[in-house]
N, C-alpha and C positions, 0 to 999 in steps of 0.2 A: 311412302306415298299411299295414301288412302285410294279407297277405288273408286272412279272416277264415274259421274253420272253420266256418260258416253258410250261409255268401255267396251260394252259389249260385244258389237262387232268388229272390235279390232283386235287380232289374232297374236298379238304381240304388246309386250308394256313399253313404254314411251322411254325411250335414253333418260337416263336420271340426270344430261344438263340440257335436255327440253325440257323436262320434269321444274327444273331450277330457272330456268329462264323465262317460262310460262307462267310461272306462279304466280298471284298476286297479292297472297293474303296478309304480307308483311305489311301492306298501305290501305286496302279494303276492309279490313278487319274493323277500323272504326265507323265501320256503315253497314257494323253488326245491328245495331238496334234497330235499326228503319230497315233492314231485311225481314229481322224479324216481327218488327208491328206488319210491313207489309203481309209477311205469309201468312197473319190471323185474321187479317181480314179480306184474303184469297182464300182461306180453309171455312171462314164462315160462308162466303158466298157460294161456293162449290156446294155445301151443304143445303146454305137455306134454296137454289137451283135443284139438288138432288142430283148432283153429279157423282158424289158420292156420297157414303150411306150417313146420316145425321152422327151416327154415333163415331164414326170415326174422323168428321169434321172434329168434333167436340174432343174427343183426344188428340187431337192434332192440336187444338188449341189452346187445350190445356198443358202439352209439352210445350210447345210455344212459350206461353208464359212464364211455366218454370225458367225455361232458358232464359227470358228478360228477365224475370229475376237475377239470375245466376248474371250477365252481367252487369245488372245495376248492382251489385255487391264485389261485384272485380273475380265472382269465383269460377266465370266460365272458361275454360280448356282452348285456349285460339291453338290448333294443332299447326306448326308449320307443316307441316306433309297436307297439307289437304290444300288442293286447285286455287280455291280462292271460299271467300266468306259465303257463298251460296252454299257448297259442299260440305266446309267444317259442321252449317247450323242443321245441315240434310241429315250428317250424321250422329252430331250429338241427340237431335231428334229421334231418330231409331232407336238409340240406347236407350233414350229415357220409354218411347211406348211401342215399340216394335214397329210391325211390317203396315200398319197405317200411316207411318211417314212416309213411305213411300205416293202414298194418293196425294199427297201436297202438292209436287208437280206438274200435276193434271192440268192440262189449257195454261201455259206459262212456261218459256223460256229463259233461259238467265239473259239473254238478249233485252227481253222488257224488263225482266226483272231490277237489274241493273241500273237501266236509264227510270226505274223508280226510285230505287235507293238512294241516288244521286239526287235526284229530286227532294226529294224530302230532306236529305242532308243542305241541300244548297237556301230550301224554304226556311229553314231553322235557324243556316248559321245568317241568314239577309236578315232575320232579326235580332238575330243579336249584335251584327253590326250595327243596324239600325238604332239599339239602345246605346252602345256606347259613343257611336256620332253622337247623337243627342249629349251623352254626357261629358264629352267631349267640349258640346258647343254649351254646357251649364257651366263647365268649369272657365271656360276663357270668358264667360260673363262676368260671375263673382270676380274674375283678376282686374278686370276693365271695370267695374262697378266699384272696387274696392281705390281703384285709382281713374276716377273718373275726370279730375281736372288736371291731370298729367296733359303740357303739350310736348311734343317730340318734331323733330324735324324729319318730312316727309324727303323718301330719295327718288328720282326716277334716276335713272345709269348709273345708278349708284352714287349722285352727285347731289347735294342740297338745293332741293326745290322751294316746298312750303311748309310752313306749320302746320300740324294734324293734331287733333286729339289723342294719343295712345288709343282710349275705347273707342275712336275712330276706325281707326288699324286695327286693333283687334275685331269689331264686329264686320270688317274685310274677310276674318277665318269664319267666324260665324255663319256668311253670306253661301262663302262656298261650299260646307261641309254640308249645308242646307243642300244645296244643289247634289251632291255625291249621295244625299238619302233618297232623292227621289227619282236618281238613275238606280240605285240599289231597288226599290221599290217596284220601278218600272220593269225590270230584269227578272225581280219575282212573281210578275203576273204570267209572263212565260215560262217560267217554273213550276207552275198550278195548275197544268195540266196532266192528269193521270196515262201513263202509259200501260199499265199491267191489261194483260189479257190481249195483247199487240201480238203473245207468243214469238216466236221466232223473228216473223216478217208479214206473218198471210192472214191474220188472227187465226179464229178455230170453230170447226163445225158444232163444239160442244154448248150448249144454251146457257151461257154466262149471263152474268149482268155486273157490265161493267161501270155503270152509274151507282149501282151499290158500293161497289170497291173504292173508287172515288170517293163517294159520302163520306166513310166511313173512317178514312185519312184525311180528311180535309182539304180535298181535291174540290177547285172550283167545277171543273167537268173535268169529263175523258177525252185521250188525244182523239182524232178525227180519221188518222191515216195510220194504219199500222206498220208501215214500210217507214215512213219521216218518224211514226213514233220510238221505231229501236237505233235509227241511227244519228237520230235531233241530240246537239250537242249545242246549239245557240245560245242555250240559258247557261252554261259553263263558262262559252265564250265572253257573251252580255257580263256575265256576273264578275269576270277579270277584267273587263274592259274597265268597268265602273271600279273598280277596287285599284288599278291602276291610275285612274284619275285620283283616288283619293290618297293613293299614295304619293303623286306629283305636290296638291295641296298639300300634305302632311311634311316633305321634303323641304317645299318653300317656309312654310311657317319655323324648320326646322334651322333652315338660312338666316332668317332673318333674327332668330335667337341667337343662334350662334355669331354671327356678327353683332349684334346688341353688346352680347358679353364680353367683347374685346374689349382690353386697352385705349384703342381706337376709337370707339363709340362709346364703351360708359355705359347704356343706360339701363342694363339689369344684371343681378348680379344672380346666377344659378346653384341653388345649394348645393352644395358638398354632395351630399348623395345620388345627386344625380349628375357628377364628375368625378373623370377619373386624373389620376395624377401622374409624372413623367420618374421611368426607373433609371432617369438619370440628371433631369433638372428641376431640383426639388421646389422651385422657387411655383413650380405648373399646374393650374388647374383645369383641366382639358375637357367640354364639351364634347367626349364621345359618344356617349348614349345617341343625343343629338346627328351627330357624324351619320353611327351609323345607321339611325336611319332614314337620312339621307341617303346614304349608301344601297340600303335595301331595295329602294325604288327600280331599280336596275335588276333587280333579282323577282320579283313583283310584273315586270313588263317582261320578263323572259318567260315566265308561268303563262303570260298571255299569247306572246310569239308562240310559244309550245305549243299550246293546243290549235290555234289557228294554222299554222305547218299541218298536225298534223291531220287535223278536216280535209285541207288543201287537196288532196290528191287522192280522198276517197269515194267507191264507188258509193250509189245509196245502197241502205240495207244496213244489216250488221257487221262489219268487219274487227278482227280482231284488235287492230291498231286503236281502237276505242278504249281498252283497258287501259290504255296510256295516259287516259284524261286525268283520272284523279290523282295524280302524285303534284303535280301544277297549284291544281285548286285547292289540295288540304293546302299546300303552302303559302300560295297566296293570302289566303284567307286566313291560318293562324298567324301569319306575319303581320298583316293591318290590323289584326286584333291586337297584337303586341305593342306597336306602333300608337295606337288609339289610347291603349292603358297607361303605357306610360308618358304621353301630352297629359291626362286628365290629370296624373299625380302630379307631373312638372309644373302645370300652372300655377298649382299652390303651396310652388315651392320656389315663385320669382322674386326678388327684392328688387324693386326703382331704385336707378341712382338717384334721385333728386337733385344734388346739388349740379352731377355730370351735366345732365339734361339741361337744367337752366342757364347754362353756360353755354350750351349748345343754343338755345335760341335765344342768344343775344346775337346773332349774325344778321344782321341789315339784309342783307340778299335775301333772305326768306321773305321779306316784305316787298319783294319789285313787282311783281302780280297785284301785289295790293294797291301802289303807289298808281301804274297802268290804271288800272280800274278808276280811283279815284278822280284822272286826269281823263277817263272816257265820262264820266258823270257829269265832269263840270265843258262837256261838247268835244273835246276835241278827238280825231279820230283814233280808232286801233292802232293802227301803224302809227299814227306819228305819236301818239302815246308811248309806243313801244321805245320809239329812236330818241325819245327825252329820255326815258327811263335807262335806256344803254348808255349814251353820253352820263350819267349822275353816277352808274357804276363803274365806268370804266376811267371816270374822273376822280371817284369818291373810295367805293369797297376795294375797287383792285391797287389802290396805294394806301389803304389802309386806315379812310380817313370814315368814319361816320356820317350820313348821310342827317341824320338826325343833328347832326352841329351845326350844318350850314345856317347862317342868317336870311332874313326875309329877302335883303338884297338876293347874294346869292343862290337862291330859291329861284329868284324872278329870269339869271338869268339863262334858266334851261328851258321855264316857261314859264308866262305872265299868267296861266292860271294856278300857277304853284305854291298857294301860303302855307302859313305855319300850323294851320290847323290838320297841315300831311302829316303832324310827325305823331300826331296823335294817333293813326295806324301803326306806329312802326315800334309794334311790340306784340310778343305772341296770341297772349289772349284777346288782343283790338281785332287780327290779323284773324284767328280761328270765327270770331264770331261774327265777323263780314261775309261767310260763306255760309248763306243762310240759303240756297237753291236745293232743292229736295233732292237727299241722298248726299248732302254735304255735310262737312266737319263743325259746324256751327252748335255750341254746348246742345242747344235746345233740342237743337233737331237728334244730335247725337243722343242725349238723356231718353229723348222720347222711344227713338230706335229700341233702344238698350231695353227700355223696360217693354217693346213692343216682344221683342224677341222674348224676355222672361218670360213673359206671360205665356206665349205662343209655345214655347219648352215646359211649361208645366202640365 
């Protein structure tokens, strides 16, 4: 165990399994770089203040660099014996320029330090969610554009409602991942604020300037309270909240594939490589990718329970229990990225049943909304519209008879406004493009959507 930035007045070294137990830098270690951009532009400000001497700003930040280099090249030394990642980069620092690393500290605690790194980490990876939502929602474009006069039978409880357009349904995922970018977003505005130079808890008599430091990272400003700025954990929480919502959308779109792909339903078929098969019924080609993640959602809202626990019961200030945030967040976060990458690749990698599909809406009962409608147009009311409409099915589809065969007589006699010009609705594409009310399935409206959306994703 390296020696610790503390140490000093303690008269004894620490039991080697509080040594082990306290450690963090097997999961902090990836929030080496944004340690490090922080501390160059904490060593430039101390400088251009004159806190300490120009010249040893300037080697600090020229060790600095080195070490970004050294890990943008994978050749930097993460020591397991050191504290955690403020410590390892304190001491690769010395090696490289001596006892000037030592003034890097100066006005800064790993307290703010910390709830900076996080920051910067959390600003960075919200855009790269950010991109591949987006790419996310280009690719479920091209699949609905590429099958744009696909109709499918819409389900509510799971039971045959109405005809939909497929790129109906699809720009359904498009709608909401829209929505998951601009909680991501929102989440990032609380994220832009700079905490360094917070120190400890009380800030510091030293003449900083902390609007520089800010600048100079890409800090909209600096935090306001330096007590909420070392123990603010919101934009952690914010940023799992949102990443669990789009893990719920990511799990439903994952349902509704995988029931597609059944036997049962027919209506696409998912290639090979994105299935795995049974090591014992060879006949199997199983939707696991999909599975699990669906499954992962559960593992995603527990990163979020995690940190909210452990907020729950802390005092304000810095407490150690804090270290405990990021193991939650890296996972979260590399999990929906996972999740994200491979929807983009699976989109374009679905085949239509076509023939499944149009087999599926020759079912009459997809058109009893329509039939309704028809029968409010020519006067007569909702309700009693409705009670024609159930009497024809409970006379007609539920024994199996075509609604569409009956003659004019028979027509008349569920109601005298009922000719034969009904049965001219009672087929998918009549039925799709009568839902012409904004934000309906109607081609038109649907085409328009579709390309409202491309344009708005370029």
């Amino acid at each position: 165990m390296t020696k610790k930035l503390w140490g000093t007045r303690f008269s004894k070294n620490t039991n080697s399994l509080a040594d082990k137990f306290t450690s963090s830098i097997s999961f902090d270690k990836r929030l080496a770089e944004y340690d490090v951009l922080g501390s160059i532009a904490h060593a430039k400000m101390l400088g251009k203040q004159k806190i300490i001497p120009k010249a040893d700003a300037n080697s600090i930040v020229a060790g600095l660099n080195a070490i970004l280099k050294d890990l943008k090249n994978g050749r930097f030394n993460f020591d397991a014996g050191s504290e955690d990642i403020h410590s390892n980069i304190q001491d690769a620092l010395f090696k490289k320029i001596g006892k000037a690393a030592f003034k890097l500290h100066t006005a800064r605690s790993r307290n703010d330090q910390i709830a900076l790194d996080v920051k910067m980490y959390v600003k960075e990876e919200i855009d790269n969610l950010l991109e591949l939502t987006a790419d996310l929602q280009k690719s479920i474009l091209i699949f609905a554009k590429k099958n744009a006069k696909t109709i499918i039978p819409g389900y509510t409880h799971l039971q045959v409602a109405q005809c939909v357009l497929l790129a109906h349904h699809l720009l359904a995922y498009v709608e909401a991942l829209e929505r998951d970018k601009t909680r991501l977003l929102d989440a990032k505005k609380r994220a832009d604020l700079m905490p360094l130079g917070s120190c400890a808890m009380s800030g510091t008599a030293l003449g900083i300037d902390r609007a520089y430091v800010a600048k100079e990272l890409g800090f909209k400003s600096a935090t306001q309270n330096s007590i909420d700025s070392v123990c603010d954990r919101d934009f952690i929480i914010e940023t799992l909240a949102a990443l669990s919502i789009i893990s719920v959308h990511l799990s439903r779109i994952a349902e509704d594939l995988i029931l597609w792909s059944t036997k049962e339903f027919s209506f696409i078929d998912i290639d090979f490589s994105f299935c795995t098969g049974s090591s014992i019924m060879p006949h199997k080609k199983n939707p696991d990718i999909l599975e699990l993640i669906r499954g992962s959602v559960g593992r995603i809202q527990g990163d979020l329970s995690n940190v909210l626990i452990l907020m729950k019961g802390l005092p304000s200030s810095y407490n150690r229990d804090l270290q405990l945030d990021k193991p939650p967040l890296f996972d979260a976060v590399d999990t929906v990225k996972g999740m994200l990458e491979i929807f983009i690749a699976l989109f374009g990698n679905i085949v239509i049943e076509k023939e499944a599909i149009a087999a599926k809406i020759l079912d009459e009962s997809l058109f009893s909304v329509d039939i309704v409608e028809y029968l409010i147009k020519k006067g007569i009311s909702y309700r009693e519209a409705h009670d024609i409409v159930g009497r024809m099915v409970r006379d007609c589809l539920d024994k199996g008879k075509k609604i569409s065969s009956l003659n004019d007589k028979e027509l008349k006699k569920y109601s005298v406004k009922l000719g034969p010009d009904v049965k001219r609705i009672l087929n998918a594409w009549a039925s799709v493009s009568l839902k012409k009310s904004f934000g309906g399935t109607s081609p038109k409206l649907v085409e328009k959507q579709m390309y409202a959306w491309i344009r708005r994703l370029k």
